[in-house]
N, CA, C and O atoms as a Tinker XYZ file with bonds, in Angstrom:
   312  protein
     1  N     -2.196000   13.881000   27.599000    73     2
     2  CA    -3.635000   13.934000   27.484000    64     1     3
     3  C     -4.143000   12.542000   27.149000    63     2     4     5
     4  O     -3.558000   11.861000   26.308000    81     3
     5  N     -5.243000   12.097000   27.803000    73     3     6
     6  CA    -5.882000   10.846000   27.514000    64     5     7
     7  C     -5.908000   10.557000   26.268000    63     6     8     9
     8  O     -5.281000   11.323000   25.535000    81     7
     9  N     -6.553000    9.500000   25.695000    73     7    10
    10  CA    -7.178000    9.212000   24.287000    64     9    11
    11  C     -8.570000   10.246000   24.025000    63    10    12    13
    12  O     -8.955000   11.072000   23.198000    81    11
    13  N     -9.021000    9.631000   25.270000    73    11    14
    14  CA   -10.621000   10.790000   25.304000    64    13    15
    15  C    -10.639000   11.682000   25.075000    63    14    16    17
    16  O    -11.133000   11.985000   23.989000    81    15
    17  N    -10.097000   12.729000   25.966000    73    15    18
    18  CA    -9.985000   13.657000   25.636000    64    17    19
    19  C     -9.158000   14.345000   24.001000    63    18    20    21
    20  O     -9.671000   15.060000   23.140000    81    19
    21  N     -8.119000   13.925000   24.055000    73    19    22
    22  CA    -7.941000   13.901000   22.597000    64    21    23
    23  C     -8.561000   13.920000   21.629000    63    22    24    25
    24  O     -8.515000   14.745000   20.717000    81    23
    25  N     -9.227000   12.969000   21.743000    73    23    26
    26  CA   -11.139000   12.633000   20.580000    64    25    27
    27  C    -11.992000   14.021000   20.706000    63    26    28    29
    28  O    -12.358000   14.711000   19.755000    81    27
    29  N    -12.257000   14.308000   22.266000    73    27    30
    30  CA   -12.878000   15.318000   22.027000    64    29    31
    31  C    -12.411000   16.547000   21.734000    63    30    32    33
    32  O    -13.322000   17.249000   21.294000    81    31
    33  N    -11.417000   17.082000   21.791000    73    31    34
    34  CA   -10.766000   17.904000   21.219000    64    33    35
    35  C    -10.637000   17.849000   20.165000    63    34    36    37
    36  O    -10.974000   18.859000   19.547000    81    35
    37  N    -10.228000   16.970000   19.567000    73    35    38
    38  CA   -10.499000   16.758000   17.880000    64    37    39
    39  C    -11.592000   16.804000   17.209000    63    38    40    41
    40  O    -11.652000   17.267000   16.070000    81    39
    41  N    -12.672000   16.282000   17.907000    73    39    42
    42  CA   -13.959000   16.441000   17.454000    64    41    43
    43  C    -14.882000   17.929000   17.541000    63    42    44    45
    44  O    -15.651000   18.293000   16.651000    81    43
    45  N    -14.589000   18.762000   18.954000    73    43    46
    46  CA   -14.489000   19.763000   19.100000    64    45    47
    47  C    -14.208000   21.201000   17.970000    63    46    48    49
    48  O    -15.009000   22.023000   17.525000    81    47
    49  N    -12.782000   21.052000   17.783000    73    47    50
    50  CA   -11.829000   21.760000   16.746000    64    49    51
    51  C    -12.625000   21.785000   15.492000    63    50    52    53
    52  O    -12.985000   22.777000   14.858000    81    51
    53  N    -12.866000   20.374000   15.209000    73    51    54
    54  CA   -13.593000   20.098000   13.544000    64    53    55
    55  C    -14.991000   20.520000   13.594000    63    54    56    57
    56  O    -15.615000   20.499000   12.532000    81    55
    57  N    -15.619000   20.926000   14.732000    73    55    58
    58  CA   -16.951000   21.592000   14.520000    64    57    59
    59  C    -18.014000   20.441000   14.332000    63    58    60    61
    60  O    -19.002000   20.569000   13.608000    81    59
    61  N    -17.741000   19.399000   14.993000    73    59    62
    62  CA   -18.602000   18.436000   14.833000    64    61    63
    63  C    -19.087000   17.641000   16.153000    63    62    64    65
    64  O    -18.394000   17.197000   17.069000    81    63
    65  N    -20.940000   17.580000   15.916000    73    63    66
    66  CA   -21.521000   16.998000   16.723000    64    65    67
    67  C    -20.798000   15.554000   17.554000    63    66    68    69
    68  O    -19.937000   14.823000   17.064000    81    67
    69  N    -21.319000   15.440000   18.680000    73    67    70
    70  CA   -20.829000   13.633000   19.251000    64    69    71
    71  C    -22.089000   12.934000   18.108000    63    70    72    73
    72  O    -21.915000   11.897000   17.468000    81    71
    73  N    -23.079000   13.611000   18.072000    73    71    74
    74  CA   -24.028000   12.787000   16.847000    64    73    75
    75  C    -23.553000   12.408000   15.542000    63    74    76    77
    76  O    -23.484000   11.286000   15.039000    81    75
    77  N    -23.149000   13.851000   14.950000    73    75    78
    78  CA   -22.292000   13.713000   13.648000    64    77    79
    79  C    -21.354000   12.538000   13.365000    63    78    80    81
    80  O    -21.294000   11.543000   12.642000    81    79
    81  N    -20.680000   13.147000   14.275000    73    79    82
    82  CA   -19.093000   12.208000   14.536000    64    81    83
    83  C    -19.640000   10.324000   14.611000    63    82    84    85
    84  O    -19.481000    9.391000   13.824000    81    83
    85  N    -20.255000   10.431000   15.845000    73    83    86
    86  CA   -20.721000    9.173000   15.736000    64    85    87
    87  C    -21.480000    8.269000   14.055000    63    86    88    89
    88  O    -21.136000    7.223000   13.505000    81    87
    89  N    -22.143000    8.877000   13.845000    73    87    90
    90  CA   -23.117000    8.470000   12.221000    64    89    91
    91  C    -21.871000    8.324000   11.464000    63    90    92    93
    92  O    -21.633000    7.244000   10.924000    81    91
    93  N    -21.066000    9.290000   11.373000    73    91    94
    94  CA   -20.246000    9.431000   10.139000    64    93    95
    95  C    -18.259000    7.994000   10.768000    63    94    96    97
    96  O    -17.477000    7.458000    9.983000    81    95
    97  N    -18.250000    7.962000   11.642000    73    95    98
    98  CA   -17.451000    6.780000   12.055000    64    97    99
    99  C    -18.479000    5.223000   12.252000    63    98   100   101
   100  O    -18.048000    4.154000   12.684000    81    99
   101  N    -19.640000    5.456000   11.879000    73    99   102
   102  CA   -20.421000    4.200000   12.384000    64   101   103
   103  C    -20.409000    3.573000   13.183000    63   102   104   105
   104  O    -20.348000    2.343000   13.188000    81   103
   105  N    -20.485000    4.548000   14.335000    73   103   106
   106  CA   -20.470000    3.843000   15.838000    64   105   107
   107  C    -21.893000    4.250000   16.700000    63   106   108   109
   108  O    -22.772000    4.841000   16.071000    81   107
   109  N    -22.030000    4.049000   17.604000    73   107   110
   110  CA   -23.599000    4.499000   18.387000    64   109   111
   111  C    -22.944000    5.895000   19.145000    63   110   112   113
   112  O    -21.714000    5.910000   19.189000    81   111
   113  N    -23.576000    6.926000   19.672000    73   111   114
   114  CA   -23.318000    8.072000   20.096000    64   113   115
   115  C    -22.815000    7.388000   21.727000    63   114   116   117
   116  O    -21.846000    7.742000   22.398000    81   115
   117  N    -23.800000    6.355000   22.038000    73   115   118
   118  CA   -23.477000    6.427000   23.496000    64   117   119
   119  C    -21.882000    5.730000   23.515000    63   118   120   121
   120  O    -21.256000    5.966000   24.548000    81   119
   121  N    -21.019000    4.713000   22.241000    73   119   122
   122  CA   -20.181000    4.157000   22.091000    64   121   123
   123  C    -19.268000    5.236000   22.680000    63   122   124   125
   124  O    -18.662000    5.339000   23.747000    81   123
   125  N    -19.401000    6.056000   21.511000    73   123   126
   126  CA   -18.290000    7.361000   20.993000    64   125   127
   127  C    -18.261000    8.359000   22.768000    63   126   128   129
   128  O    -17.157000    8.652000   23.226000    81   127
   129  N    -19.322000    8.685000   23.409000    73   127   130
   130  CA   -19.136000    9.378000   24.754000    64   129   131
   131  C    -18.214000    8.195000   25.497000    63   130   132   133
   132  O    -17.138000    8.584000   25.953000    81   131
   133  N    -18.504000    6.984000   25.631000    73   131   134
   134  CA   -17.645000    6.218000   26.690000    64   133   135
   135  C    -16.311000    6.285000   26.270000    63   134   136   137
   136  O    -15.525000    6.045000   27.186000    81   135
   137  N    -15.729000    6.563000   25.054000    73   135   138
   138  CA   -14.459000    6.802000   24.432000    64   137   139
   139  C    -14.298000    8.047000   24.990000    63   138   140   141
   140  O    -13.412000    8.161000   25.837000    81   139
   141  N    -14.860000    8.860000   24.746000    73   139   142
   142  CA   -14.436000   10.180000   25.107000    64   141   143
   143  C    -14.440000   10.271000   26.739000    63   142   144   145
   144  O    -13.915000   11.264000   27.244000    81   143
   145  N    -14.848000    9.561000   27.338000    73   143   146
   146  CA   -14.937000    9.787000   28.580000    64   145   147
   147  C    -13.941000    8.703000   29.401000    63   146   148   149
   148  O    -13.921000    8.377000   30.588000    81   147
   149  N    -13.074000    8.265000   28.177000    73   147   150
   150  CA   -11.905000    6.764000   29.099000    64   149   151
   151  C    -12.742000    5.759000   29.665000    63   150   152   153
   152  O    -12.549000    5.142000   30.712000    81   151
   153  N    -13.751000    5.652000   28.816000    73   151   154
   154  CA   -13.855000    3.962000   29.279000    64   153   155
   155  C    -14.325000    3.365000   28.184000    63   154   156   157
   156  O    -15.500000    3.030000   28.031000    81   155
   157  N    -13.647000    3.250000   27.581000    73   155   158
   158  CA   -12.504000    1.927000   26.790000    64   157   159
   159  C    -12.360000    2.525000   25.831000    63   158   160   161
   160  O    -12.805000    3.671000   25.761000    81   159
   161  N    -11.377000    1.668000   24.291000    73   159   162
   162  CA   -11.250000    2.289000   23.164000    64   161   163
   163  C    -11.469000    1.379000   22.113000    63   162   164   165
   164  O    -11.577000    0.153000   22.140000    81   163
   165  N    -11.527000    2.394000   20.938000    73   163   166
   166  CA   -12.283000    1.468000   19.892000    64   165   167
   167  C    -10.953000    0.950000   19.267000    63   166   168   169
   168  O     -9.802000    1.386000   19.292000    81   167
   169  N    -11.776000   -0.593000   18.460000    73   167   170
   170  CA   -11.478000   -0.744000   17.689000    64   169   171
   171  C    -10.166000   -0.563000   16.661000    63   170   172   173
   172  O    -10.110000    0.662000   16.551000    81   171
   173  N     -9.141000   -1.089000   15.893000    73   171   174
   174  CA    -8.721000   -0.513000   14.887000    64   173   175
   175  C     -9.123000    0.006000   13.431000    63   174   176   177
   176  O     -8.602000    0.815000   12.663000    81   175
   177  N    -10.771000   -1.151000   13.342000    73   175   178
   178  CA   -11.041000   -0.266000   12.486000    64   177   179
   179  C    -11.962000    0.838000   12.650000    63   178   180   181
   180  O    -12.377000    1.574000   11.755000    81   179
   181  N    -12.189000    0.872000   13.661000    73   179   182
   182  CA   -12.768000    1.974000   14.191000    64   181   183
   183  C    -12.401000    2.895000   14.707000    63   182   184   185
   184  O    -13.076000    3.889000   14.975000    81   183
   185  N    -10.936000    2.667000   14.999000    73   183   186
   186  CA   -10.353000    3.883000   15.263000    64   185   187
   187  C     -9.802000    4.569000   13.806000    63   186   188   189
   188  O     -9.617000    5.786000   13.770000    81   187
   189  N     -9.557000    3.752000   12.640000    73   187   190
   190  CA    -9.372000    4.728000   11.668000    64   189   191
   191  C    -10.599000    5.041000   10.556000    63   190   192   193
   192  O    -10.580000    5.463000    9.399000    81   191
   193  N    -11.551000    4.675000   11.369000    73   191   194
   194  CA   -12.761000    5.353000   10.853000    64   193   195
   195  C    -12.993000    6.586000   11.543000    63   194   196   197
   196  O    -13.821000    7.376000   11.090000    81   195
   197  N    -12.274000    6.869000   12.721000    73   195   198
   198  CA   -12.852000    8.256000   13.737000    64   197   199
   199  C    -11.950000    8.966000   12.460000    63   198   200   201
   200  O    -12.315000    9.590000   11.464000    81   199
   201  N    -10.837000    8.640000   12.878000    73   199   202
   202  CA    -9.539000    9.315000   12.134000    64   201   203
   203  C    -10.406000    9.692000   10.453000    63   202   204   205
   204  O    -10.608000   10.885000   10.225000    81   203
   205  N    -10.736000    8.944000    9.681000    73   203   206
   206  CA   -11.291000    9.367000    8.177000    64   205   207
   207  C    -12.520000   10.400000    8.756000    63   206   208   209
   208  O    -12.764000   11.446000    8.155000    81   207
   209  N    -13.324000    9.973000   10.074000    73   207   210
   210  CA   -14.884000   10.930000   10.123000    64   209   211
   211  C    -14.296000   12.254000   10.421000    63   210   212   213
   212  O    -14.865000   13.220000    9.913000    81   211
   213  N    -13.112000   12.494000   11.259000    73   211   214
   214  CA   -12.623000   13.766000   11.515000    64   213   215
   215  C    -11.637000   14.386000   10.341000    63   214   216   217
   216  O    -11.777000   15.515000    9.870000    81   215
   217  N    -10.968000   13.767000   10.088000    73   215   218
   218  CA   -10.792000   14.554000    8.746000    64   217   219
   219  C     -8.830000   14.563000    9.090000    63   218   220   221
   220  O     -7.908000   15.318000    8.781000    81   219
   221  N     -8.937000   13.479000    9.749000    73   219   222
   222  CA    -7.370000   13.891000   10.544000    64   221   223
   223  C     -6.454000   12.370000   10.156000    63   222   224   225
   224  O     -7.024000   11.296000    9.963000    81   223
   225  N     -5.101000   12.542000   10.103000    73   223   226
   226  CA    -4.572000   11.643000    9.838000    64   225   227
   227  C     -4.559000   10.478000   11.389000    63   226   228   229
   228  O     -4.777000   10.917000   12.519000    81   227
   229  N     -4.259000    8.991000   11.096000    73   227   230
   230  CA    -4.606000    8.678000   12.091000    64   229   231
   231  C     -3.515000    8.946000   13.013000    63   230   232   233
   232  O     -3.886000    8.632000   14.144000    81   231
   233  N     -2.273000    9.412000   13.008000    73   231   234
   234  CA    -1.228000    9.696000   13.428000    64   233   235
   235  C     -1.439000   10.505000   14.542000    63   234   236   237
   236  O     -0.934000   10.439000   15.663000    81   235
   237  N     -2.305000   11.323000   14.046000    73   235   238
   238  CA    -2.712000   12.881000   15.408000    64   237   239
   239  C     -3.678000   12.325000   15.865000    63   238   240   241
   240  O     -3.592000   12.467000   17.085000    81   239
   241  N     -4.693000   11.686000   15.585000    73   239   242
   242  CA    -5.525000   11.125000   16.448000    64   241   243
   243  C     -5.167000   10.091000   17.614000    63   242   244   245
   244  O     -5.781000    9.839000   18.651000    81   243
   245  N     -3.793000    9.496000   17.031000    73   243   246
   246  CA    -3.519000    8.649000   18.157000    64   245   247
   247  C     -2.626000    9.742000   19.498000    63   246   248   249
   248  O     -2.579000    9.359000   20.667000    81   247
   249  N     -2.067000   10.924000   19.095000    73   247   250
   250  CA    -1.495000   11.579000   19.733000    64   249   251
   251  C     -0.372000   11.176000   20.568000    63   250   252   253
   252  O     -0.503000   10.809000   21.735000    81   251
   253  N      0.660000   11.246000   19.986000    73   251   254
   254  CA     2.009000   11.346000   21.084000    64   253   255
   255  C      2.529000    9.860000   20.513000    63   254   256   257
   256  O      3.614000    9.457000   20.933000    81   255
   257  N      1.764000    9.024000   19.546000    73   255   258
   258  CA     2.632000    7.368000   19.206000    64   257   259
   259  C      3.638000    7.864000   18.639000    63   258   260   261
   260  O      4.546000    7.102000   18.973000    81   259
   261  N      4.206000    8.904000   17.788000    73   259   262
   262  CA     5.286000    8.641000   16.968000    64   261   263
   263  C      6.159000    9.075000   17.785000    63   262   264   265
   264  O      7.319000    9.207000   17.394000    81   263
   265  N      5.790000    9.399000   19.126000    73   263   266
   266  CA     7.228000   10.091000   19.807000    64   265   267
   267  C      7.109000    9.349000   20.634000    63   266   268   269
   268  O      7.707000    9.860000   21.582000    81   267
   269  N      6.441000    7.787000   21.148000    73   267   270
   270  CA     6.429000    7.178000   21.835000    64   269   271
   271  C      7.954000    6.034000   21.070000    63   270   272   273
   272  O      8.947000    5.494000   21.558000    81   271
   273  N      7.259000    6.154000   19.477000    73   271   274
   274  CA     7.973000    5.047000   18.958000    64   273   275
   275  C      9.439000    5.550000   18.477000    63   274   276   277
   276  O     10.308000    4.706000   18.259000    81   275
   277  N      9.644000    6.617000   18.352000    73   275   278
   278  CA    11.109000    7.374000   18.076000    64   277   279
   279  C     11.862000    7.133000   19.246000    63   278   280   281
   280  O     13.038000    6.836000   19.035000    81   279
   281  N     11.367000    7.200000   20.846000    73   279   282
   282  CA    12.097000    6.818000   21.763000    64   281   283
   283  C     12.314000    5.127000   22.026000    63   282   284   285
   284  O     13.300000    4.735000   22.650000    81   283
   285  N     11.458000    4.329000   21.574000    73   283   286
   286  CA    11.732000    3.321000   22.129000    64   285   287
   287  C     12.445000    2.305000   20.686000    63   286   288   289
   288  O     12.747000    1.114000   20.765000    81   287
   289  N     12.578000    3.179000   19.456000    73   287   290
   290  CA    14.043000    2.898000   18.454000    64   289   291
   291  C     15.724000    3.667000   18.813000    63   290   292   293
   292  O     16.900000    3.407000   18.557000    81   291
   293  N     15.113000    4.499000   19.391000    73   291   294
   294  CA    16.780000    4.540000   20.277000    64   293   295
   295  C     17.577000    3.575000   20.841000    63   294   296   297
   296  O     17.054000    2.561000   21.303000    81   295
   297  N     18.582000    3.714000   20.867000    73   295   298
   298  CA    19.497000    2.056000   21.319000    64   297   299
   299  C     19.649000    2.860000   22.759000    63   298   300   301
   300  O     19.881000    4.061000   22.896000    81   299
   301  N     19.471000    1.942000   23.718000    73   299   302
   302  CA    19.857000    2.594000   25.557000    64   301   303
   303  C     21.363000    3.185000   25.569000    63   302   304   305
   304  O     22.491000    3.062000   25.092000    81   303
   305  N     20.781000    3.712000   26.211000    73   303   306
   306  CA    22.594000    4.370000   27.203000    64   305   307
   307  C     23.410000    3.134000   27.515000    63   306   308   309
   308  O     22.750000    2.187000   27.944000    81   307
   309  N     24.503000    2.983000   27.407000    73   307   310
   310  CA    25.171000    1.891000   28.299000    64   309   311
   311  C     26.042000    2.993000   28.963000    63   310   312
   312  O     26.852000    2.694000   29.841000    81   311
């Protein structure tokens, strides 16, 4: 699943406006739709401001990094 979508699903789940969400991460509403819609992404500190406005660790908000990074600490096949 995208980043976007992810966001909105998360934002979704938590019962919260793209208005809400937006005010409470301090970003502009139209910012927060172009995120949600894959075109482009925020920030780091703005991405763990979505992460504090939703109520979610930033771990699940980034979705799928820790199993990105568990595979690529594996030592290769020889």
């Amino acid at each position: 699943m995208s980043f976007g979508r992810h966001l909105r699903t998360l934002r979704q789940e938590a019962g919260v406006s793209r208005a809400a969400l937006a005010r409470r991460a301090g970003v502009s509403v139209s910012t927060l739709r172009h995120w949600e819609n894959g075109r482009g992404f925020p920030s780091m500190a703005a991405f763990l401001r979505l992460a504090e406005a939703l109520g979610v660790p930033a771990e699940r908000l980034a979705g799928g990094v820790n199993d990105l990074a568990r595979n690529e600490a594996k030592p290769a096949a020889r």
